[in-house]
N, C-alpha and C positions, 0 to 999 in steps of 0.2 A: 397886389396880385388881383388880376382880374377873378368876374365869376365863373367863368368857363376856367380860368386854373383849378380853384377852390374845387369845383362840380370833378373837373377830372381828380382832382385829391382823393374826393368822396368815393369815386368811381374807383379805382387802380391804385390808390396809396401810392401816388407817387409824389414823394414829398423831399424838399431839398437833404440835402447833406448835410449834418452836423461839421461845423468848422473848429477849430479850438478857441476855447474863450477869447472873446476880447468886447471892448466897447463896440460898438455899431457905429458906424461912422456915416455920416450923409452931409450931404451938397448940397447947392441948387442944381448942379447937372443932373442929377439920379430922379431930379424930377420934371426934367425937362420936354421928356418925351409922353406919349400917353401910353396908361391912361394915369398917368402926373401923379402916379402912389407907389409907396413900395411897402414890401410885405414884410411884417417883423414876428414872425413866428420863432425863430432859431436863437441861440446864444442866451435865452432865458435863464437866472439861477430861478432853483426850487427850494422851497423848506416846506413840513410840513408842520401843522397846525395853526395856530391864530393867536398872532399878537398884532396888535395894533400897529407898535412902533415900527413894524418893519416897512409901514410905509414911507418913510424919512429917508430921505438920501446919501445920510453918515450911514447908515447901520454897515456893517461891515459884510459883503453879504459871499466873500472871497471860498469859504468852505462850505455854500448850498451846492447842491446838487446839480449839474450844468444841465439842459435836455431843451427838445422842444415846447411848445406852449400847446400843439397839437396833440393830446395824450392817445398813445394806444400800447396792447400788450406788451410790446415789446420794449416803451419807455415810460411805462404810467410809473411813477412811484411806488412803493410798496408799504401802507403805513395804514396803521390802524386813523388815522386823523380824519376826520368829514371836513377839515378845510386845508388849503395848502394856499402857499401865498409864491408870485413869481415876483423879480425882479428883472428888469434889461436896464440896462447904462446904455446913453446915447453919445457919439462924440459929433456936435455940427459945427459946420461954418460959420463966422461969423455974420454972414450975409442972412441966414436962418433964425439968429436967435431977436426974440422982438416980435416975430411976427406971425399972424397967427397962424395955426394951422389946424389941420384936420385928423383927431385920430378916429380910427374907425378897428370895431370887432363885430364879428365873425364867430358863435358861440356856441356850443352846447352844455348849457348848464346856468347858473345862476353867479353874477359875478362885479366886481367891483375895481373901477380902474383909479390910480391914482399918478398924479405926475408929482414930484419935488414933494410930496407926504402931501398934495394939496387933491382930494376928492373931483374927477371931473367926470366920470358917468358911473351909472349905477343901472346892471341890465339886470331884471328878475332880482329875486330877494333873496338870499343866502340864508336868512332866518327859518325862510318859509321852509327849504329843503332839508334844514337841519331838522324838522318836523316832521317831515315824510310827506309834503307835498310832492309834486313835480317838476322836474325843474324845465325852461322854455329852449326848443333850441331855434337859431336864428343866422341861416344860412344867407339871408342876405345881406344883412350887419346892417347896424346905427353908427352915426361919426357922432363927437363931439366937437368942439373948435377949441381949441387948446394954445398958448402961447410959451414957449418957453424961455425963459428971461436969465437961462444962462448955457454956456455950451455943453454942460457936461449933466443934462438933465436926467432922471434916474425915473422909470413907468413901474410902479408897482402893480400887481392884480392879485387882489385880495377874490378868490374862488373855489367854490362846493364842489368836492371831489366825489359826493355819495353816489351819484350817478352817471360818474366816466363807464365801467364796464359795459354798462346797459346801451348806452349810446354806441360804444366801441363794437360789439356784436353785431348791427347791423351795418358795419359797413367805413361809418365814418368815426374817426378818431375824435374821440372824449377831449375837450379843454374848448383853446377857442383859438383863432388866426386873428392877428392885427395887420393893420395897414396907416401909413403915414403919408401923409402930403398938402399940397398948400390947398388952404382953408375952399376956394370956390372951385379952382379947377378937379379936386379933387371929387369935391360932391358932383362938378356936375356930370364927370366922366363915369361915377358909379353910378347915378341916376341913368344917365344914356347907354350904359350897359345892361342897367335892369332891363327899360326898355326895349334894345337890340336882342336881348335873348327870350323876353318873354313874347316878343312879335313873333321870332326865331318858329320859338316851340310849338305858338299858335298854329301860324301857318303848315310848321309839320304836323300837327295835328292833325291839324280840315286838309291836309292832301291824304296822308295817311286814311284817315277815316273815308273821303270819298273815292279810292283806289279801291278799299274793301267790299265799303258798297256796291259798288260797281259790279266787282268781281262777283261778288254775294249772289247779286241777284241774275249773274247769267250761269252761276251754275243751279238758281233755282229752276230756269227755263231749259237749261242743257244739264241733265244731271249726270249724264257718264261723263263730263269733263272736272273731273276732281281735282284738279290743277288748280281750277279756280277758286274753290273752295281753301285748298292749303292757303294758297296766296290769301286772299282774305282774312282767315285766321292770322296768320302772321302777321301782315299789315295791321290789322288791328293788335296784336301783339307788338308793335313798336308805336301805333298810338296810344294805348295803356302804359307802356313804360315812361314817352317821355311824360303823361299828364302826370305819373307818378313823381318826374323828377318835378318840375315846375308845383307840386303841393311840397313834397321837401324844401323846395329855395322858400318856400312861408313862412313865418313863425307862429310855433305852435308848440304845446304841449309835448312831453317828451313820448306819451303814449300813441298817441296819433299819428306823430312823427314815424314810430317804430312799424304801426301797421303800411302806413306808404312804402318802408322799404320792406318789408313783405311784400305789397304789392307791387313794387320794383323789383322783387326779383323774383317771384311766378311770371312775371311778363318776359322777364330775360330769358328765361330758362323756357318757357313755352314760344319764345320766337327763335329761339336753338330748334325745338324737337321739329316746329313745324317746318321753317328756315329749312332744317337736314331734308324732311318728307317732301315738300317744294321741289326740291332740285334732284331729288333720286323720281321723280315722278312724271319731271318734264325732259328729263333725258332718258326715261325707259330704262336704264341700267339698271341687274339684279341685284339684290340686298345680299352682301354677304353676314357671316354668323357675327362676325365685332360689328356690324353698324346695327345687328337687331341688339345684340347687349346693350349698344349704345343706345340706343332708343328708349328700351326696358329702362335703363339707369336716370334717363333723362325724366319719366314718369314716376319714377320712384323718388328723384330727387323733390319733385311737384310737389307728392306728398309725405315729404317730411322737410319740407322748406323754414316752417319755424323753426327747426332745432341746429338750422344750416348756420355753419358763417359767411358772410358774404361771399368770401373768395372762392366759395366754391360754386357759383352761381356763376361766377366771374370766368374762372378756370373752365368748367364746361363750356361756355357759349363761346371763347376762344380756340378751345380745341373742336367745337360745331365751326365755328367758321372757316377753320384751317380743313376741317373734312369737306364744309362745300365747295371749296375754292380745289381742292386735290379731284372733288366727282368733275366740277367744268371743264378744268383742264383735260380730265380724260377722255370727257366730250367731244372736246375741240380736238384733242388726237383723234377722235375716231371720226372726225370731222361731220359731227349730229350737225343737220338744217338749224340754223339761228342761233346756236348754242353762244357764238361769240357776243350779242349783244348781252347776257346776263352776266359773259364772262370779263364786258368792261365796266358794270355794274359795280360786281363784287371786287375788280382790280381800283373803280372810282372809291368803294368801301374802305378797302385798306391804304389805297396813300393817302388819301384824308385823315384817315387815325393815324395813321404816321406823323402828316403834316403837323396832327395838332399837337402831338407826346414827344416827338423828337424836342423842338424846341426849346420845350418845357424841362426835359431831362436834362440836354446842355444848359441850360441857363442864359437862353439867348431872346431877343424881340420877340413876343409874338402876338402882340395886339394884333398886326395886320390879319392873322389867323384866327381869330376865337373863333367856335366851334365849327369848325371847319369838318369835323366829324359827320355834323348834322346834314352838311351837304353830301358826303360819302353817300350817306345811309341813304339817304333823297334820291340818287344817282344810281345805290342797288335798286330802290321800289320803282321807281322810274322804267328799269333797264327789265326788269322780270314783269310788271306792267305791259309794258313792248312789246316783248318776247310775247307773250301770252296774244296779245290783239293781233301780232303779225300770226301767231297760229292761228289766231281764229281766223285771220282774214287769208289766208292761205288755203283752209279748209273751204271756207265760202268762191273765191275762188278757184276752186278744184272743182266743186259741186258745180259752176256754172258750166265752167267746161265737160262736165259731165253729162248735161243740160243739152249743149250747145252735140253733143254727140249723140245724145238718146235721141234730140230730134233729126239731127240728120240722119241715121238709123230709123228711124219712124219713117223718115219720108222715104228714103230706099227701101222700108220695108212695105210700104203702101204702092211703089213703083214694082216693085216683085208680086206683089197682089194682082197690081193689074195684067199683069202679064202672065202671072199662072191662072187668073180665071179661062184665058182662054182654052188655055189647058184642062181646066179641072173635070169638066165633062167628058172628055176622053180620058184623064184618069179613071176615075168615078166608072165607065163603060168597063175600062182594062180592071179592075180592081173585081166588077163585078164575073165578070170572065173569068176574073181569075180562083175567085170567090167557087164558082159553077165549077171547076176544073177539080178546085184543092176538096170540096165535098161529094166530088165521084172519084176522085184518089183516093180521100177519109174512105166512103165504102168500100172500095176493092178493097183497101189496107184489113177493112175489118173483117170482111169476105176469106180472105187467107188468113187471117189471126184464127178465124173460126174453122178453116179448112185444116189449119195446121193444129188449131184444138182435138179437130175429130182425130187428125192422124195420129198423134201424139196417143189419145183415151185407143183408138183402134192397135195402136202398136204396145202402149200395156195391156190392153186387154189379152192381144194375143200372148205377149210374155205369160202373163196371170194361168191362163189356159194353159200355155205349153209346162208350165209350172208341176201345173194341178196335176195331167195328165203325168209328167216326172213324178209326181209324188203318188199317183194309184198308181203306177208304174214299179215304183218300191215298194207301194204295199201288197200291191197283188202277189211281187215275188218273194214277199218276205212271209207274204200266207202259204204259195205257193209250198216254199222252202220249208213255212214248218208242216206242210200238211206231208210234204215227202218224209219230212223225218219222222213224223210221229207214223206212217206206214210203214217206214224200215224196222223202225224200232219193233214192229211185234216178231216180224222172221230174223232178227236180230237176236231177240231174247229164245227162240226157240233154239238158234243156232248155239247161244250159248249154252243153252240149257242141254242137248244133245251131244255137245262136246266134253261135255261134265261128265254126262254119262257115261259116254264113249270113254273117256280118259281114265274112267274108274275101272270099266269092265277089261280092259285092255291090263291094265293092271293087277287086276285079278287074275285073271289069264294065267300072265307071264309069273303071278306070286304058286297060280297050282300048280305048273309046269315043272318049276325050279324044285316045287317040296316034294310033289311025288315021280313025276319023270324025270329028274335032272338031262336024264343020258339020253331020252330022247329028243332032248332038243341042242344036244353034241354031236347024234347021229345023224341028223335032219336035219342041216343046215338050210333048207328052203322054207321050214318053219320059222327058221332064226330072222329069216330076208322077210317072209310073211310078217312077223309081230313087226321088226324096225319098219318095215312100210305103213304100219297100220298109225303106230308113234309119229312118226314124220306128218303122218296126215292129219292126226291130232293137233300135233304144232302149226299147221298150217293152217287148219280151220280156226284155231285160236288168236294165229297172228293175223289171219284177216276179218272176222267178225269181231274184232277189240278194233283194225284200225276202221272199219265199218263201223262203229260207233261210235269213234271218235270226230269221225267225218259229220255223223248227226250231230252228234254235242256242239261240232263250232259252227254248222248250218244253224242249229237253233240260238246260238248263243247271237249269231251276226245281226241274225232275223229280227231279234229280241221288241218281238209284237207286244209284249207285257210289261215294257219299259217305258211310255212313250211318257213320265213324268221327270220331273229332276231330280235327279239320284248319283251317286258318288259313283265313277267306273275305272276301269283300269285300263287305260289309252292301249297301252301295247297286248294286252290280252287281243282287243277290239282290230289292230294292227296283226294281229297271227292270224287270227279268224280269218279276216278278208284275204290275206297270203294263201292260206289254205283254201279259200273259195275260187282263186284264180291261178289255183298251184295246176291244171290243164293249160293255160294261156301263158304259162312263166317256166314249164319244166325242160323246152324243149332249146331254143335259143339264150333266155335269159338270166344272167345268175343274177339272184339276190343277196344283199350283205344288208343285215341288221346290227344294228350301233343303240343297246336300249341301257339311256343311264337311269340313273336313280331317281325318281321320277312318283309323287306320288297319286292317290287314285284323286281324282277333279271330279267337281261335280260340273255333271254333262246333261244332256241326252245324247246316251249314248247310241241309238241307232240312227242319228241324224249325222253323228261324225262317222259310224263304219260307211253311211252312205259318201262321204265326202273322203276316207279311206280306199272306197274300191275305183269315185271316181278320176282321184289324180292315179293309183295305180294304173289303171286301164289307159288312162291319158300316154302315162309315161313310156308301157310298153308300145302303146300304137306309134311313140316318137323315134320308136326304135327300129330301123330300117336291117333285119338281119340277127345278128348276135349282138348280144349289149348289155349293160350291167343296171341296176336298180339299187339305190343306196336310201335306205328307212334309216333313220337317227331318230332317239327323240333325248333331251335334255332339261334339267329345270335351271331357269334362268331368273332370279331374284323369287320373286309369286307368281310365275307365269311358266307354262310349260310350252316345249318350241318342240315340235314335228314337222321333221323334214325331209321332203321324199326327192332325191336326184337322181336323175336318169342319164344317161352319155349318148343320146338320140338326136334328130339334128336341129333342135335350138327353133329361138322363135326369134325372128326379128327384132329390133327393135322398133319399128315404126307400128308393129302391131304389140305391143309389153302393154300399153295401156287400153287396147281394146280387149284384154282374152276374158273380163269378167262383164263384156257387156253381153244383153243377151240376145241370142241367135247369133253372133260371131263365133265362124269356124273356118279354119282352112285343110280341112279334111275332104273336102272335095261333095257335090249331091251324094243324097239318100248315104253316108257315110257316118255325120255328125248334126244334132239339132241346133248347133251352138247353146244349148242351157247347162252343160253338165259344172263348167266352172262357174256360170252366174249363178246355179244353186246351191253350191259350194263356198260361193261368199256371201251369199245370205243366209247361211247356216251357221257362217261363221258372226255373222253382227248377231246375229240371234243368241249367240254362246259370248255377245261382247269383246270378241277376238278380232285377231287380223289375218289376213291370207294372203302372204307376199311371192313374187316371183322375180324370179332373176335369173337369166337366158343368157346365152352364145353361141351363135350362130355355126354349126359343126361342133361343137363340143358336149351342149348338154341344155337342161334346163333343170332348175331348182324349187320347186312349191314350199314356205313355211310354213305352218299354222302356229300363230302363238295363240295360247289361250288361257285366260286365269284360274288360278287353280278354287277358287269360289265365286261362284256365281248363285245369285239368290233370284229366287223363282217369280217370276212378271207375277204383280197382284191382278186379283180377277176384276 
């Protein structure tokens, strides 16, 4: 078996099939062809421990244990022994026997071969290991030259089993592989294979290694092109792995040996993570959630790679390569720019590993093959290499053409220069014209901003004024009002006072009349009509000097000059009063209906709402063309009291409903109305933190609200 078998042994376990016992049988055919050996690992018996004699040819060796000579978990023996001894029977031609030949192993451990019980190599010392040195492993074997001087010659191998597992863990299977064949063609086809593969691995080296470089150092120069960076990384990650494998084919200590394949497999496993990052990088495709786990996993594998067994170094960078080749294709579906040379890269990758394991699996030629792998891999770095120079050189040519447009751009834009300078001093003229224009329109603008300032201050002022004058205007008549009352009130009081008297004297009268004249006041019925006249006028003077001062009581109460703070009032009290103050303007045409719910007293000022009381009355009758009705409600509505005065007058437009609170708006005709009686009325009402709504139609009526809250806390000074 060649060393690219063996290598792929180490690599993939893929090792022949157990057949059922028998001698081994060989030819001169079987060694006809190259490379002129064949491989005698299979059909081994086993025993374990150490006797001598089992190297003899009689020993009967029919009830050992049948297995490979390759030991791993899965066929190692199981025995407390630190030595075990193999046996193979040969059956050859007689053409074979006589003449010399080549045996050759292939070994991990310390071991001793013997043909017909006769000693003919001895690799590493089986003594030593039984002591706890280390045992040598030796992947690229020694032959001895051997004659067999009869056909049915019997290979003993007397070998140290103390450190099968340890070897087995990373990777490759504990014991050893043999090979058989004639004495020169033999060595010199293993010689010329050392040779062909360590040229091999050289050369992939030094291309490996100067691809990275390469790359390395233009993304030192370009450093947003990360491409080249991964690429780099990786490429140097399959230079690391193969120098790893080429220190394995050495012979060396079994300690050293174990660290190389640690170092073979952080390199595998980091040309997986960077390999996966490479290729989602130069197709722009987004990362979904399994390839960041897979990423995560592939770093965490990194570190804890000691405790790893090989196969799962293996298993990963297989299922990496199966997820680059799955992102290409998708590429190439979506048909990315150049996607397809990477994507024969990675197709060169896997028939190559094909080319080389199919073979080997059937059991068929495949010298003409040996590692044929290596050219794959050469054909992906090659191919993503490529890839990578055609973008750069893509890019550079894009820039040039971009070049080749700014200048011609440039010059058209220096051809447009020359032809607007002609221009520009008649722009420059028109600009400055127009310059002069737009800074004597800036003035007028500001002219009338200031003309309509003054109008604006001169139109509140006059509001302010017409206001003031509204407001001495109610106070004059509310002094007016109590200066009348407090006049009435003294011939009031006399009147009452006279009628008191009168009422008493009249009554004494008629008490002396009755006790000493009865008869004459049966006989003189004109005395009788005398005293009832006198009664009657009594009543009279009563019923009108009481409704005379009751007239004063609600003139003073409307007036209410000694109220002008915040104080608790009683709406519909403040609602009678003003009825009763315009009970001359309301008795002749107008009926009134009062609707007064439950309602209780609010804190007001309350001579700012009887003003705002008498003005929607007044309002309402003058709406009233004739006979007509006047409707006062008041209601409490959650914390707010609602007063509402309607009238069946004829209506206000609608295109004037939101002018009737502005001020000086009237449609009452000159010298009629000043238009302020409702704008003082709704600022009496913000003032009391209320609203004053209306709602009109046209022939039917109109309606005033005042809602107002029933606590209102008094402005701080």
């Amino acid at each position: 078996m060649t060393a690219a078998l063996l290598l792929s042994a180490v690599l993939w376990g893929q090792l022949p099939a157990q057949v059922p016992s028998a001698p081994v049988r060989l030819s001169a055919s079987d060694f006809a062809k190259a490379p002129h050996r064949v491989d005698i690992w299979s059909h081994w018996r086993f025993q374990a421990g150490d006797e001598p004699s089992w190297a003899q040819p009689e020993v009967d060796d029919s009830s050992w244990l049948e297995l490979e000579s390759l030991l791993r978990d899965g066929n190692a023996p199981v025995s407390d022994a630190r030595v075990g001894w193999f046996r193979l029977r040969l059956e050859l031609d007689p053409e074979l026997v006589g003449k010399p030949m080549a045996l050759g192993f292939m070994r991990a451990g310390a071991m001793q071969a013997y043909v017909d019980g006769h000693l003919v190599m001895s690799l590493g010392s089986i003594e030593d290991t039984l002591q706890g040195h280390e045992a040598t492993v030796d992947l690229l074997g020694e032959f001895a030259t051997v004659t067999f001087h009869r056909a049915n010659p019997v290979i003993a191998v007397r070998f140290s089993l103390t450190q099968v597992q340890a070897a087995s863990r990373t990777g490759f299977p504990g014991g050893f592989a043999g090979s058989l064949g004639p004495d020169v063609p033999a060595r010199a086809s293993r010689e010329a294979e050392i040779h062909s593969v360590t040229r091999l691995y050289y050369f992939f080296i030094g291309l490996a290694v100067a691809l990275a470089g390469f790359h390395l150092l233009l993304f030192i120069f370009l450093r947003d092109q990360k491409a080249h960076l991964v690429y780099g990384l990786s490429t140097l990650s399959v230079a690391s792995l193969s120098v790893f494998v080429i220190l394995r084919m050495l012979p060396m200590p079994l300690t050293p040996w174990l660290w190389c394949g640690l170092g073979f497999s952080v390199s595998l496993l980091a040309l997986s993570v960077f390999g996966l990052r490479f290729i989602r990088q130069v197709t722009h495709l987004p990362w979904n959630s399994a390839e960041k786990v897979y990423q995560a996993i592939g770093v965490l594998l990194l570190l804890v790679v000691w405790w790893l067994p090989m196969w799962v170094a293996y298993l990963y960078s297989s299922l990496a390569l199966l997820e680059q080749a799955r992102v290409v294709i998708v590429a190439n579906c979506r048909r990315m720019q150049d996607m397809w040379i990477i994507a024969i890269g990675l197709l060169c990758a896997v028939v190559m590993s094909l080319v080389q394991m199919l073979p080997e699996m059937l059991g068929l030629d495949e010298s003409w093959m040996d590692n044929a792998y290596i050219y794959g891999f050469m054909a992906s770095l090659l191919s993503m290499s490529i890839y990578l120079a055609r973008s750069f050189a893509r890019t550079h040519r894009d820039l040039e053409h971009r070049l080749v447009e700014v200048r011609m751009l440039s010059e058209s834009t220096l051809e447009q220069e020359r032809r607007v300078k002609s221009e520009e001093m008649l722009r420059v003229r028109l600009e400055e014209e127009n310059r002069r224009q737009g800074l004597e329109l800036e003035e007028a603008r500001k002219r009338q901003e200031v003309m309509e300032q003054l109008q604006r201050a001169h139109d509140e002022l006059h509001e302010t004024q017409a206001q003031l004058v509204q407001s001495e205007k109610m106070a004059s008549l509310g002094q007016l009002v109590a200066g009348i009352a407090h006049e009435i009130n003294t011939p009031i009081g006399a009147i009452h006072s006279i009628h008191d008297s009168l009422s008493r004297a009249i009554t004494k009268i008629k008490g002396i009349l009755e006790e000493e004249a009865p008869q004459l006041l049966e006989d003189h019925r004109k005395l009788s009509a005398m005293l009832k006249v006198l009664d009657d006028a009594a009543m009279v003077i009563e019923s009108g000097s009481t409704r005379v001062a009751r007239i004063v009581q609600r003139l003073k109460t409307f007036a209410r000059l000694d109220e002008a703070e915040l104080q608790e009032a009683d709406l519909q009290e403040g609602l009678q009063d003003t009825l009763l103050l315009l009970h001359h303007e309301l008795k002749h045409n107008i009926t009134v209906h009062t609707d007064y719910g439950e309602i209780p007293p609010i804190s007001c000022y309350p001579g700012q709402l009887n003003q705002v009381f008498l003005n929607l009355l007044v309002n309402a009758r003058q709406a009233i063309d004739g006979h007509g009705e006047i409707f006062v409600r008041t209601q409490r509505v959650e914390d707010k009291v609602h007063v509402s005065i309607r009238d069946t007058g004829v209506g206000i437009p609608q295109e004037n409903l939101r002018k009737v609170f502005d001020p000086g708006f009237t449609t009452k005709g000159v010298k009629v109305g000043t238009g302020l009686g409702l704008s003082i009325c709704y600022r009496i009402m913000q003032e009391h933190h209320g609203e004053l709504r209306v709602e009109s139609e046209v022939g039917v009526g109109t309606t005033f609200t005042m809602v107002l809250p029933i606590e209102l806390k008094a402005p701080q000074p």
